[in-house]
N, C-alpha and C positions, 0 to 999 in steps of 0.2 A: 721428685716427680718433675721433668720436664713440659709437659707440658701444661699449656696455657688453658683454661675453662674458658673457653672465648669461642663464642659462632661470628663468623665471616673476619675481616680484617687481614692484615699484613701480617707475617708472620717472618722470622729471622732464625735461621740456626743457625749455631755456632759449631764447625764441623773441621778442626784446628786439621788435622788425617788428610784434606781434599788435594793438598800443594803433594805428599808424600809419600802417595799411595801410587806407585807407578801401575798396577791394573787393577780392574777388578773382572770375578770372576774367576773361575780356575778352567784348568783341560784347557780345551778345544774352544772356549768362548769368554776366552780371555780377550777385554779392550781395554783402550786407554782410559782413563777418568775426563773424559773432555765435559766441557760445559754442557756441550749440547744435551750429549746422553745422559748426564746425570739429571738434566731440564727433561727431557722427553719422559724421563722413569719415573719423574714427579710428576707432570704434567699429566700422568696419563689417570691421577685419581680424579673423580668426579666433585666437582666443586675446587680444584684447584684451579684457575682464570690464567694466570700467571705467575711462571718461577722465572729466577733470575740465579744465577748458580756465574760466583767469585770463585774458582779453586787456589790462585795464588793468596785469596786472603782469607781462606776458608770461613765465608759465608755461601747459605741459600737463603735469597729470598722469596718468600711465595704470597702475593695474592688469594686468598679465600673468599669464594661465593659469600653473602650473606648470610644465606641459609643452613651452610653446612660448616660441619666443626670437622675437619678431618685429620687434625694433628697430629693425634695418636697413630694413624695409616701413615704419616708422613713422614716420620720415627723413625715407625717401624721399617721405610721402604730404604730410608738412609742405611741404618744401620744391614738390613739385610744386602744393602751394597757393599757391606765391607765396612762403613764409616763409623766412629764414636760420633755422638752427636752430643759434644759438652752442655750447650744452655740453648735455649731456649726465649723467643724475644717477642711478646704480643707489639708490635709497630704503633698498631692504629686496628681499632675496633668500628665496623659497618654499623 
């Protein structure tokens, strides 16, 4: 089980795939892996504050609301991009 039983805090995946995935996506909506978009597709659950998305050193890091636990969504959105998401990393707890 990766993830953390923790509401709000810092969180870290370990997502070794970010540096060697040349796109994601398949067809006609195939993109790069760039920071941004990998930030924007996390950034868009509720209660994430801020991502910060390394792909040459495959980490994401994300800020979590205090209130919300949403790790499991956060997972699940990596992986539904295409990534393995090795471990998992509670930072710092709100």
């Amino acid at each position: 089980e990766l993830v953390a039983d923790a509401v709000g805090g810092s969180l870290r995946l370990i997502v070794p795939g970010l540096a060697t995935t040349p796109f994601i996506g398949d067809g006609c909506c195939m993109v790069p892996p760039t920071e941004n978009f990998i930030a924007d597709q996390l950034g868009s659950w509720p209660g994430a504050l801020r991502v910060q998305v390394h792909v040459e050193a495959g980490l994401i890091d994300i800020e979590l609301a205090p209130s919300h636990s949403a790790q499991d969504e956060l997972v699940t959105t990596v992986t539904e991009l295409g990534y393995h998401v090795e471990d998992l990393w509670l930072l710092e707890q709100s």
